[in-house]
Structures are given as C-alpha cells and as structure tokens.
N, C-alpha and C positions, 0 to 999 in steps of 0.2 A: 468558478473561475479556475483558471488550468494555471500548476506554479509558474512563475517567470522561468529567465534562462538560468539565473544563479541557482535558485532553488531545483532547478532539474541538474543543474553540474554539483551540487552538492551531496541531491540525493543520487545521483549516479557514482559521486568519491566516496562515501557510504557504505552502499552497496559493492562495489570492488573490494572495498577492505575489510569485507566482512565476510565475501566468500573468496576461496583458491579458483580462480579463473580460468589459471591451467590447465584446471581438469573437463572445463567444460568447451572449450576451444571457441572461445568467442571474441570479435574485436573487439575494443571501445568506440567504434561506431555502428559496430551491431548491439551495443548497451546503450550508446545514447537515445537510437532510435527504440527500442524496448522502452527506456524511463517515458520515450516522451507516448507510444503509442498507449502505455499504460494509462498515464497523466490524463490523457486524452480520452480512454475509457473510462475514468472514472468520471471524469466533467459528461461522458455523453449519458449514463449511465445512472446517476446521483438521484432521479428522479426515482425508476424504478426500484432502486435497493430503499427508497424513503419510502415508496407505497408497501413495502415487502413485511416492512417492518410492523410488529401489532401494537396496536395504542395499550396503554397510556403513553408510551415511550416515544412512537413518533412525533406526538402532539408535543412531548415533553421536554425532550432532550433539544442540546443542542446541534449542527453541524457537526461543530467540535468533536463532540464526545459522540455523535453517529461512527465520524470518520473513525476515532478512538477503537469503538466497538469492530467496525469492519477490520480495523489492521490488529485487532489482538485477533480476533477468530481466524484472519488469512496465518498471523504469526503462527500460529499453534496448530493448525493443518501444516505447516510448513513444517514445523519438526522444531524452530525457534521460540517458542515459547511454553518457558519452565513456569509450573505453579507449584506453591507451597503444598501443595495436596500430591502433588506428586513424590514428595518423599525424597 
C-alpha cells in the first residue's frame, strides 16, 4: 500500500530540510512528483526486492524490518549513513 497524501507531504518536508535544494535547482513540484513516483515504485516493486531476498530472512522478517533493511542500505550508498565501525 502506497503512503497517503500526509505521509508523502511529510516525507517530502523531510526531505527538503535535510538537503540544500539550491544546489540542485529543483521545484517543489518536481519533488512532490519524485516522493510520489518513488512511493509508487516501491508498491510496484515490493514483490521482486521480497524474492531477492535469501531465506531465512525473507521467510522471517517482517515488511517492517524488510523496508528497515532496504532504507539503511539505500541510506549508506547515499553517503547518509554513519556506522560505529566507521570510526
């Protein structure tokens, strides 16, 4: 199920305040439409990243904690996510 509209204007208010926006010349209607085409790829997409995944974990885990895993490993390709290991 894809967020409602609150949850796509929250995580688009978020987002905005977490990056300089300035720098990347973008509207806030060329980000709403991102939050939601995203949104919308992960609902079409939830399927295959489930089969991707190797058991016991898919069997195991929740949605919850799939989604969990997907948005730390996007965080940490992204350059936003610090680990204790990293010093």
């Amino acid at each position: 199920m894809t967020l409602n509209a609150t949850d796509r204007f929250r995580t688009l208010a978020q987002f905005m305040r977490s990056l300089d926006l300035q720098l990347i010349g973008l509207t806030k209607p060329d980000l709403v439409a991102a939050v939601a085409a995203t949104d919308d790829w992960i609902e079409s997409n939830q399927t295959s990243f489930n089969t991707a995944l190797p058991q016991p974990f898919r069997g195991t885990a929740s949605l919850q904690f799939k989604t969990l895993l997907f948005c730390y490993v996007a965080m940490r390709r992204a350059g936003r996510l610090h680990a204790d290991e990293d010093g």
